[in-house]
C-alpha positions in Angstrom: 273.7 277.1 231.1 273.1 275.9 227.9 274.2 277.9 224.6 271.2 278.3 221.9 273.0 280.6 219.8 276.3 282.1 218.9 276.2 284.4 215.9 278.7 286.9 214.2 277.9 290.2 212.1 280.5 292.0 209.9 280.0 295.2 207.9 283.4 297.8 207.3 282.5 299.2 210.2 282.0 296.9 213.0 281.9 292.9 213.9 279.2 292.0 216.5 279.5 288.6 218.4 276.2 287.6 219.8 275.7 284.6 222.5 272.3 283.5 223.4 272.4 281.0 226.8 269.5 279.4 229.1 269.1 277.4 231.9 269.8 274.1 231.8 269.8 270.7 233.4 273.3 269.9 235.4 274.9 267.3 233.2 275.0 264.9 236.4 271.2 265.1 237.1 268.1 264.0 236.2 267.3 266.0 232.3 264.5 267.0 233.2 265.4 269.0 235.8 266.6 272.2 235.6 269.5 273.1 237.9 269.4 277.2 238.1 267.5 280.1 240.0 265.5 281.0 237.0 263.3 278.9 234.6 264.4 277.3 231.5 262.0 280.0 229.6 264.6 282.9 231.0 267.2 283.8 228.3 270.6 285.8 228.8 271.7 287.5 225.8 275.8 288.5 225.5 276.4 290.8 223.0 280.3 292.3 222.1 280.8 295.0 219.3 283.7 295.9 217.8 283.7 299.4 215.8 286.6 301.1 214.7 287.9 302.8 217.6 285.5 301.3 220.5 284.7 298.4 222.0 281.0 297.7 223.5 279.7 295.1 225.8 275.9 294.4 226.5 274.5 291.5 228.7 270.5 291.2 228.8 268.1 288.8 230.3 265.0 288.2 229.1 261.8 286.1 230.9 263.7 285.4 233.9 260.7 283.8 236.0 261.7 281.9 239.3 262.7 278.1 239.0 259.9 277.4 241.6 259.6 273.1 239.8 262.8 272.5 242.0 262.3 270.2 244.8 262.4 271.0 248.5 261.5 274.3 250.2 265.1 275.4 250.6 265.7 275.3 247.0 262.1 277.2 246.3 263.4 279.8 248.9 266.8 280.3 247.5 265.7 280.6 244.2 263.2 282.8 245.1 265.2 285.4 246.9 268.1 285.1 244.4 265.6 286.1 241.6 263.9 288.8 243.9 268.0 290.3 244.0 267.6 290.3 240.0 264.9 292.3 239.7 265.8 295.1 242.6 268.9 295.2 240.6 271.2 293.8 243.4 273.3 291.3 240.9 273.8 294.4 238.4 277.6 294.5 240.4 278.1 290.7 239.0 276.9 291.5 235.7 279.3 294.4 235.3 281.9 292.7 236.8 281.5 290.0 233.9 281.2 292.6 231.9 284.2 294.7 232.6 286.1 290.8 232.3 285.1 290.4 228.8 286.2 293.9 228.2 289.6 292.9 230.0 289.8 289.9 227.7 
């Protein structure tokens, strides 16, 4: 994953870290090629606010369209099913795990 943004808000009555991430090519690899399930177009959003007497955590992905540019059929397939899981809301468990981890943190 790549980060594209990392960005704090402040007011008296809360703080709000915001981290923007996408796909990205493995660091070993060829550049071009992007080493994940979904496409570098999909973005996941983390977002942490801190009020006075809470704490909330938020994670949202946005475009997440199958990496289908990968080569060899049992990549396409993999990647394929593992993004089929995301939008039947089968990974929501290892989202709120993470979530629940941050929280922890």
């Amino acid at each position: 994953m790549r980060i594209d943004e990392i960005t704090l808000t402040t007011n008296d009555e809360k703080e709000i870290h915001l981290i923007t991430c996408r796909p990205s090519a493995s660091p070993k690899g060829n550049p071009k090629h992007i080493e994940h399930f979904y496409s570098n177009s999909a973005t996941s959003t983390f977002i942490i606010e801190k009020g006075i007497d809470y704490i909330k955590v938020g994670i949202y992905g946005r475009n997440e369209i199958p990496n289908t540019k990968n080569k060899g059929i049992w990549t396409f397939v993999r990647n394929f099913i593992v993004t089929c899981g995301g939008f039947l809301s089968l990974t929501k468990i290892q989202w709120k795990t993470l979530a629940d981890g941050m929280l922890d943190f």
